[in-house]
C-alpha positions in Angstrom: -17.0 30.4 -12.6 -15.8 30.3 -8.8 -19.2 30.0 -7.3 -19.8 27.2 -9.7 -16.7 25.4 -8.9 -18.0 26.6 -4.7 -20.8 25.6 -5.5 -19.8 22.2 -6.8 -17.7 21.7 -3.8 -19.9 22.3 -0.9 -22.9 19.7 -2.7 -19.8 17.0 -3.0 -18.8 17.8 0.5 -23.0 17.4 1.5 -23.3 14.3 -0.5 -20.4 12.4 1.7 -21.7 14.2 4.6 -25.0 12.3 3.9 -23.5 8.9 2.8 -21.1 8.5 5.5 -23.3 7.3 8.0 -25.7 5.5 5.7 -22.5 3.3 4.2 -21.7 2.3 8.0 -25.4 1.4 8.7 -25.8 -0.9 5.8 -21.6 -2.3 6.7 -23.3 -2.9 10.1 -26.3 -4.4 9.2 -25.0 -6.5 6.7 -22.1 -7.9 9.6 -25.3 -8.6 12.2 -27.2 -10.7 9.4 -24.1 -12.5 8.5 -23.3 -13.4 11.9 -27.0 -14.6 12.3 -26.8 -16.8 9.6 -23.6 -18.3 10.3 -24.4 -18.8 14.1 -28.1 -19.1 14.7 -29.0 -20.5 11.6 -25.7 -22.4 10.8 -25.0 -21.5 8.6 -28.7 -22.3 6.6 -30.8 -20.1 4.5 -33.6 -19.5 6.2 -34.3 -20.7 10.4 -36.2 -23.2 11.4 -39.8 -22.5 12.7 -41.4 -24.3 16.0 
């Protein structure tokens, strides 16, 4: 039963280990298109072309 429960906590540990970084990429990628939109686009959908 302990190495279960060892088990159990070192894949949890992993798992946040892992997403960590991948939550702050998307937080950060997700901030750079907003402010592209709002400033270089203001604030429209999609850019202008030409």
């Amino acid at each position: 039963m302990e190495i279960a429960f060892n088990r159990k906590v070192k894949i949890n540990f992993i798992n946040k280990i892992i997403r960590r970084p991948i939550t702050i990429m998307v937080h950060t990628y997700w901030q750079i298109g907003k402010r592209i939109v709002e400033q270089e686009q203001q604030g429209n959908s999609r850019a202008r072309y030409g």
